[in-house]
C-alpha positions as CSV (number, residue, x, y, z in Angstrom):
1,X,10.4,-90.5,16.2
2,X,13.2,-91.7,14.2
3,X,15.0,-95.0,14.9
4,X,18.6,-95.4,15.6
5,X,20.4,-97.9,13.6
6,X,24.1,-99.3,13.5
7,X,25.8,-99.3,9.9
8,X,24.6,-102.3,8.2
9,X,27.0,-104.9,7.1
10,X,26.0,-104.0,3.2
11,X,27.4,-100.7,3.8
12,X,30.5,-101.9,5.4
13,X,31.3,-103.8,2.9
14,X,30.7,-101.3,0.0
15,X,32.7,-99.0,2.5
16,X,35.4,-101.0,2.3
17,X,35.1,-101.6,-1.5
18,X,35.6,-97.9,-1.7
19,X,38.8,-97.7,0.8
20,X,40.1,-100.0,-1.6
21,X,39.8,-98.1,-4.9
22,X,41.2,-95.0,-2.8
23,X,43.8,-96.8,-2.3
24,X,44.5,-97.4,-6.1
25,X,43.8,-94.4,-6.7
26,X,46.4,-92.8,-3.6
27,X,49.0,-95.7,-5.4
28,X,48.8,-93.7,-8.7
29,X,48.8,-90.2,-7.4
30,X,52.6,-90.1,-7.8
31,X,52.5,-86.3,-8.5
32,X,49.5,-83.4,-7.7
33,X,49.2,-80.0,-9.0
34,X,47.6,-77.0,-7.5
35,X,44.1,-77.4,-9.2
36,X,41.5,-75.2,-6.9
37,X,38.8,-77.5,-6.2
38,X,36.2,-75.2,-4.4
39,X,34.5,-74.3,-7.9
40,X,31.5,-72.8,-6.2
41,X,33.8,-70.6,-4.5
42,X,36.4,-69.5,-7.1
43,X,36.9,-66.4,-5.8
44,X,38.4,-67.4,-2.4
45,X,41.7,-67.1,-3.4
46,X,41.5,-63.6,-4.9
47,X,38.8,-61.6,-2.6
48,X,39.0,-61.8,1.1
49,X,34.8,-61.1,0.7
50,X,32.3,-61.2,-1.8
51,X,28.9,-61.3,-2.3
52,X,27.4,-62.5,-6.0
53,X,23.8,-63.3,-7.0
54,X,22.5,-64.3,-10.0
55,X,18.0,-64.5,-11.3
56,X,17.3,-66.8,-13.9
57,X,14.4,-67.6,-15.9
58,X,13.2,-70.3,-18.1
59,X,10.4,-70.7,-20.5
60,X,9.8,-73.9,-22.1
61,X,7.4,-75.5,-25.1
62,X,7.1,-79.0,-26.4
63,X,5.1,-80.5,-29.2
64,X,4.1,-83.0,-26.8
65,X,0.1,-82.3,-26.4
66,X,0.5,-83.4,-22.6
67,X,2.7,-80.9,-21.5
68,X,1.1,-77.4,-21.0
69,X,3.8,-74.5,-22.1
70,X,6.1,-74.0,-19.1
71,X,7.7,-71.0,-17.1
72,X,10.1,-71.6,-14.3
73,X,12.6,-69.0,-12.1
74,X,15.4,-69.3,-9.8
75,X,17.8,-66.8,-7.9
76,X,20.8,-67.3,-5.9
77,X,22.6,-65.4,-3.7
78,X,26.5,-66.7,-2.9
79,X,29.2,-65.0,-0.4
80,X,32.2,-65.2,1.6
81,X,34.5,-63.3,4.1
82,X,38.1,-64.4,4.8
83,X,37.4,-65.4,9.0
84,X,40.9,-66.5,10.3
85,X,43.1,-68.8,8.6
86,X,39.8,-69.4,5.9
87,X,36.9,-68.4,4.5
88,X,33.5,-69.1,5.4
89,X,31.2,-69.6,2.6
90,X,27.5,-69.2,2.4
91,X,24.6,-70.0,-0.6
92,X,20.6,-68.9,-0.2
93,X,18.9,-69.8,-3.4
94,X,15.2,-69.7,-4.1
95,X,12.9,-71.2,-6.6
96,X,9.6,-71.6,-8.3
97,X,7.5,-75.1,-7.8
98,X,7.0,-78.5,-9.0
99,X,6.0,-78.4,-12.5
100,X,2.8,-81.3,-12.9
101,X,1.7,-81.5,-16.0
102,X,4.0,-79.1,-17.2
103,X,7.0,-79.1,-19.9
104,X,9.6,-80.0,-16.6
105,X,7.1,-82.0,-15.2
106,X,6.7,-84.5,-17.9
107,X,10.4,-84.5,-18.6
108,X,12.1,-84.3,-15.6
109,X,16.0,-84.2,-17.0
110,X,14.9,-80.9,-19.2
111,X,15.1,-78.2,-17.0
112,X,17.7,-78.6,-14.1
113,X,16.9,-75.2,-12.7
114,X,13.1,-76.0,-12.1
115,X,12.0,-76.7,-8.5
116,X,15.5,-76.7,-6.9
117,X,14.4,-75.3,-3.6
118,X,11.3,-76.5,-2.4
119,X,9.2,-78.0,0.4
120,X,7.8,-80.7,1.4
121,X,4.5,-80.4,-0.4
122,X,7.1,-79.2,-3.9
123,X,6.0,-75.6,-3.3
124,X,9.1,-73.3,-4.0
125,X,10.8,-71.6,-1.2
126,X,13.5,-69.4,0.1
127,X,16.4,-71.9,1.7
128,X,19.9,-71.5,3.2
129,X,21.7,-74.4,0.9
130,X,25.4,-74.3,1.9
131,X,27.2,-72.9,4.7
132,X,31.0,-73.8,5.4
133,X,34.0,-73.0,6.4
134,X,37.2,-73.7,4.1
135,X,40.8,-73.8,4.2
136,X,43.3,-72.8,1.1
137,X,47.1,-73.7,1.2
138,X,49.2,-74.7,-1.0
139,X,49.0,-78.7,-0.4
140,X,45.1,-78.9,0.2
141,X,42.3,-77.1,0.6
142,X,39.6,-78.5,3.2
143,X,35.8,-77.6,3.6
144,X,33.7,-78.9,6.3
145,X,29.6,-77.9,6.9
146,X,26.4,-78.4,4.7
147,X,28.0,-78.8,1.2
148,X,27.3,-79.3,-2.1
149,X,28.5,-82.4,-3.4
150,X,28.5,-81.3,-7.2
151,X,31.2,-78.2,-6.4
152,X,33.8,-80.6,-5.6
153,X,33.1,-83.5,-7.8
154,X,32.7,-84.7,-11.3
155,X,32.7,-80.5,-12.1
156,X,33.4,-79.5,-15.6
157,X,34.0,-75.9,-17.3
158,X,31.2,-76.1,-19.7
159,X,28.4,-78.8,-18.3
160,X,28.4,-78.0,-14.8
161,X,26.3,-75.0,-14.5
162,X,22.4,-75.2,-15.5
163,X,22.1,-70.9,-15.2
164,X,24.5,-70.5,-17.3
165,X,25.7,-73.4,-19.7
166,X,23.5,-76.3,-20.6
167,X,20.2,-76.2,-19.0
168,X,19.1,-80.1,-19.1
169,X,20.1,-82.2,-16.1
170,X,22.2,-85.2,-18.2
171,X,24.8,-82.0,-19.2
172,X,25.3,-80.8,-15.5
173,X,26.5,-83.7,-14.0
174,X,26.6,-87.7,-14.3
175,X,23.6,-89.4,-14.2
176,X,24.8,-92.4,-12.9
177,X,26.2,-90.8,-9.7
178,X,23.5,-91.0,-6.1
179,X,24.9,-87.7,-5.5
180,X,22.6,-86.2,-2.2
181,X,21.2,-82.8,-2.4
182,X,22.7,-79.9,0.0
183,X,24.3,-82.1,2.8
184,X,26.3,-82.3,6.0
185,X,30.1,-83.3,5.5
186,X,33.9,-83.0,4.4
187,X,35.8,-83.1,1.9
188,X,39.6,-82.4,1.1
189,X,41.1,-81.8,-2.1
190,X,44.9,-82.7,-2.0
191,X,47.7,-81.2,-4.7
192,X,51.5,-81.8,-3.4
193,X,53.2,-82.1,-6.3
194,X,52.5,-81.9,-10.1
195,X,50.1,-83.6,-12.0
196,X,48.0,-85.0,-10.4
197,X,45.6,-83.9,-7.7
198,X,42.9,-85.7,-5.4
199,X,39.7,-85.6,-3.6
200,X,38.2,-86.8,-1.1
201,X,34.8,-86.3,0.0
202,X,32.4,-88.2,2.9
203,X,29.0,-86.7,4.1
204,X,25.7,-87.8,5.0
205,X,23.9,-89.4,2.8
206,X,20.3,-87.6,2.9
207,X,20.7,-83.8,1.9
208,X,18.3,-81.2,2.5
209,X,15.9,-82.1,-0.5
210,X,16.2,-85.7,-0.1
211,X,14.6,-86.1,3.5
212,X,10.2,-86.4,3.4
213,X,10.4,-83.3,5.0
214,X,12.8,-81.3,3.0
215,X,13.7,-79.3,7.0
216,X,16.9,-78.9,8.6
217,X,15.3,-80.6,11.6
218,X,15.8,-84.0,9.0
219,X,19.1,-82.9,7.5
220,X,20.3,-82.7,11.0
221,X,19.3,-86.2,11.9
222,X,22.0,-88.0,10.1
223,X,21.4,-91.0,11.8
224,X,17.5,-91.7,11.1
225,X,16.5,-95.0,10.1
226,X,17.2,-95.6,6.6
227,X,20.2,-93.0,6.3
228,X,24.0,-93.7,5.7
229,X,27.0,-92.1,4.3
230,X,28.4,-90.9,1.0
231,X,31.7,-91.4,0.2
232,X,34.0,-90.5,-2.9
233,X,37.2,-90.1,-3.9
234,X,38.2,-88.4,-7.5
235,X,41.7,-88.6,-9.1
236,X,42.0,-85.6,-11.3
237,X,45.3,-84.7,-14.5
238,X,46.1,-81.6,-15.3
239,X,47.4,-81.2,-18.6
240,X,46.4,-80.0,-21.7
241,X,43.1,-82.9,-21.5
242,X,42.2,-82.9,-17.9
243,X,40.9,-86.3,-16.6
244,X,38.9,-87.0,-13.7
245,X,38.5,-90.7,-12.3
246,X,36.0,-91.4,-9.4
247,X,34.7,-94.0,-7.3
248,X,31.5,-93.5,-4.7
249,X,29.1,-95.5,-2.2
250,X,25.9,-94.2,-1.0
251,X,24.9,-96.6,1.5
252,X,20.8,-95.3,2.3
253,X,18.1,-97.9,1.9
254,X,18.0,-97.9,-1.6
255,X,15.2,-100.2,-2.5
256,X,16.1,-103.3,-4.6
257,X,15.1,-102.9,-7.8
258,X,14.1,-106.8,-7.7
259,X,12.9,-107.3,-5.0
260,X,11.6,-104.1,-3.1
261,X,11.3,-105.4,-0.3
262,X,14.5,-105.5,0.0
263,X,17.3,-102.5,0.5
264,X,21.1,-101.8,-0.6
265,X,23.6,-99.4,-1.3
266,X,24.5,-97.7,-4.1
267,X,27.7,-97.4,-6.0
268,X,29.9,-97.3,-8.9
269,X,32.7,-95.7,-10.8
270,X,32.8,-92.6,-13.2
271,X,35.1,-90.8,-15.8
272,X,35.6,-87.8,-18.0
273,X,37.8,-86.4,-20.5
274,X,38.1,-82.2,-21.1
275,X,39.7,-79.6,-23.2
276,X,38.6,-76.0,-22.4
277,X,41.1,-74.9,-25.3
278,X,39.5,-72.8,-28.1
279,X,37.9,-72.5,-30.4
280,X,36.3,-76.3,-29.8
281,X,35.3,-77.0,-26.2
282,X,34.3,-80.4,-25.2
283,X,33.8,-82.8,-22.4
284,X,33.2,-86.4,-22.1
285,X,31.9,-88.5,-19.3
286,X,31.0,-92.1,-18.7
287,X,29.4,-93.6,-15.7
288,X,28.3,-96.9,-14.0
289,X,26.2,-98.0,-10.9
290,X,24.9,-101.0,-9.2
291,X,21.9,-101.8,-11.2
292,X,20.3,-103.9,-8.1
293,X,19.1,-100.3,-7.0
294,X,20.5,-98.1,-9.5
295,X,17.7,-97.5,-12.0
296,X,20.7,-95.4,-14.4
297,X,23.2,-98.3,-14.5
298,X,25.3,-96.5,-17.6
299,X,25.4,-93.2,-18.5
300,X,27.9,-91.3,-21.3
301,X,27.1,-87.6,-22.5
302,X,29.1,-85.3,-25.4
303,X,29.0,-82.1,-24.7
304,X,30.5,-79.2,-27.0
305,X,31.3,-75.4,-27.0
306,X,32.3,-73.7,-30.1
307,X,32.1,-69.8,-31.4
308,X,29.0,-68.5,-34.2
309,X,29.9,-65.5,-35.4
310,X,30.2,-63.0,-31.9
311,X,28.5,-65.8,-30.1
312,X,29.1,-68.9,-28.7
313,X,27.0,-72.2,-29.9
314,X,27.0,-75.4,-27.4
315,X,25.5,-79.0,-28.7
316,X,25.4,-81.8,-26.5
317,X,23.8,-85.4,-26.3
318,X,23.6,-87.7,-23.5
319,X,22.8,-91.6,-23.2
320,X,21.1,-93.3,-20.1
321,X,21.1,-97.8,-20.1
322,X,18.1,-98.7,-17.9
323,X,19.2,-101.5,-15.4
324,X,17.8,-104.8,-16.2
325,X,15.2,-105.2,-13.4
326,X,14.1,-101.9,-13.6
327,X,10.1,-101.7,-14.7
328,X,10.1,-99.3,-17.8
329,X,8.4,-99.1,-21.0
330,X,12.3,-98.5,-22.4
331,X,15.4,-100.0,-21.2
332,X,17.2,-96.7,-22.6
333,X,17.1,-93.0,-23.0
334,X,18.2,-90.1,-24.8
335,X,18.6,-86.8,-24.4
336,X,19.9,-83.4,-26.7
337,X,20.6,-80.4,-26.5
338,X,21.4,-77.3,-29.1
339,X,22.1,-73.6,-27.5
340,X,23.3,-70.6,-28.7
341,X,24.5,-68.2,-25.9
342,X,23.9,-64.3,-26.7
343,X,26.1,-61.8,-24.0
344,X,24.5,-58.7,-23.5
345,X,26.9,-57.1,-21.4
346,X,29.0,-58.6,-18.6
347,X,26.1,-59.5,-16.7
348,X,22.7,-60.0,-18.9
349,X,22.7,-63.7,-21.1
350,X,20.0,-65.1,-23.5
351,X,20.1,-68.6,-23.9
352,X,17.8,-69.6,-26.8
353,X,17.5,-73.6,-27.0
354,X,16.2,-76.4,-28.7
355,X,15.8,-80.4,-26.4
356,X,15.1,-83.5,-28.1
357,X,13.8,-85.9,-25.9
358,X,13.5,-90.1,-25.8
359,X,11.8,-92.0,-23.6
360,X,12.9,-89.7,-20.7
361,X,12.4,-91.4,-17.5
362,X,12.5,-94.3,-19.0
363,X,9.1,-94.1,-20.5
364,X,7.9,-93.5,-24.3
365,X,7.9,-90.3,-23.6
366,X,9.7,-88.5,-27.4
367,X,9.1,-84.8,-27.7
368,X,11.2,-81.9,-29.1
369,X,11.1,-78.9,-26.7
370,X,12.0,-75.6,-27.0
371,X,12.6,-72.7,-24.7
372,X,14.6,-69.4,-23.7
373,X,16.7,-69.0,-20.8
374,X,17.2,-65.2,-19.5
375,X,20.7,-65.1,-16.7
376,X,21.5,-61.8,-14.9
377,X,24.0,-61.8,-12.8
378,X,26.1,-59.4,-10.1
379,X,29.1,-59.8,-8.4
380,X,30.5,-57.3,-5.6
């Protein structure tokens, strides 16, 4: 039986850090434009219902003599009907298992589609990941239910999507965020002017993969011992760069790096810069975290999307600084990335790509990996 806890005074206080930076950032939100946040629902706004699902496939090699060859597969299945005043929005997804010993396995940051819906013993399941209802206007758009935290924040048009973009985890989204898995929450993306828009976003702070059990039983139980809130607010520009800033707390027992007996919260601040103009595509982000708990304390990744003859070409590279207490063989790590994306169709992609890898988890881990990722994909 869980134990009931009051909010520690840690997490009050990094609460209130965080009111504080919204506040800066609500200060410099002079002007908001109409910049649809609900990214993993795009289509609200033009269908009144939908229903798209997508099967992907990943094979992976490395020189690496540890890691057997590698084959990994995924599905989701996305959909939405207008219900009243909004939509209500729904995501089932399943996946292959944990990798051991295995190309994924060894190098946990090179295939972000591997193992994303499993169990408790990392066996790969069927799951219900997101179910909400949502609001569109023209000041704000609102979403309340089990959300994804990555659809509303830190998103990007070319290294946000592992299916169909970059397939390593450093190009999907910034490292140095505690972002939870599939989660219970809120979050309301404002746009009342021009300019500038923002977004705010609290939730639980254990989604449905980060609970011992991986069940809805736990993701239910917001208030178990050792659970807290996530909170973030993101200040985005819309012009011909588009900027995001963000600040977010995560205030579960994260164990102190230092001492681990010890617990705190997590938090920090994150960037990025983004032109989706052709030919060259490219986006920028930076991150930091509280490197008492946070083993990522910095993070920065380049990533870039550019045409090859009737194809498009995509090179990224990503950079990871170890906090300082943290007990690594490496206080650093690197990651690449080199993809060339062949359309067959409006619906069938080959991704062939090539990974170089250093000291990955922090570890002397160096390998150069290659693999082929096959997309299809339907939408009704």
């Amino acid at each position: 039986m869980s134990t009931k806890v009051p909010l520690r005074a840690s997490a009050c206080k990094s609460l209130l850090r965080l009111t504080g930076l919204i506040g800066l950032l609500l200060s410099s939100a002079a002007a908001m434009s109409a910049e649809v946040v609900l990214r993993c629902g795009t289509t609200f706004v033009e269908r009144p219902g939908a229903l798209d699902w997508s099967v992907t496939g990943v094979s992976q090699v490395s020189n690496d003599s540890a890691a057997d060859p590698d084959a990994t597969g995924s599905f989701d299945v996305v959909g939405h009907r207008r219900v009243g005043p909004g939509w209500l929005f729904a995501q089932a997804e399943g996946s292959t298992g944990e990798t051991d010993g295995r190309v994924s396995g060894r190098f946990p940051l090179a295939n972000a589609d591997a193992g994303t819906a499993v169990d408790e013993d990392g066996n790969g399941r069927v799951q219900i990941s997101q179910v909400n209802y949502t609001q569109v206007n023209e000041t704000y758009e609102f979403a309340a239910g089990l959300l994804d935290p990555t659809c509303y924040l830190d998103l990007s048009e070319i290294a946000n999507d592992e299916t169909l973009a970059f397939l390593a985890k450093p190009f999907i989204n910034n490292l140095a965020i505690a972002f939870p898995d599939y989660t219970l929450g809120g979050v309301v993306h404002l746009h009342p002017g021009q300019g500038r828009d923002l977004t705010l976003f609290l939730s639980s702070s254990n989604g449905l993969g980060d609970n011992d059990r991986a069940s809805y039983s736990n993701l239910v139980d917001v208030r178990e011992s050792g659970k807290g809130v996530f909170a973030a607010a993101e200040l985005t520009g819309m012009h011909s760069v588009r900027y995001r800033l963000g600040v977010w707390v995560n205030t579960r027992d994260f164990e102190d790096l230092q001492n681990p007996n010890d617990a705190g919260d997590a938090y920090g601040v994150y960037a990025s810069l983004e032109s989706d103009a052709q030919p060259l595509q490219w986006n920028f982000r930076i991150g930091a975290a509280n490197p008492d708990v946070s083993e990522t304390a910095g993070f920065t990744a380049v990533t870039l999307n550019f045409p090859l003859g009737a194809h498009t070409a995509g090179l990224a590279i990503g950079y990871q600084h170890a906090a300082d207490d943290l007990d690594s063989d490496r206080g650093y790590a690197i990651f690449t990335e080199a993809l060339l994306h062949i359309d067959v169709g409006p619906r069938l992609r080959f991704t062939p790509l090539l990974q170089w890898t250093r000291n990955d988890g922090f570890s002397s881990n160096d390998a150069l990996i290659a693999g082929l990722r096959v997309t299809y994909s339907e939408s009704h």
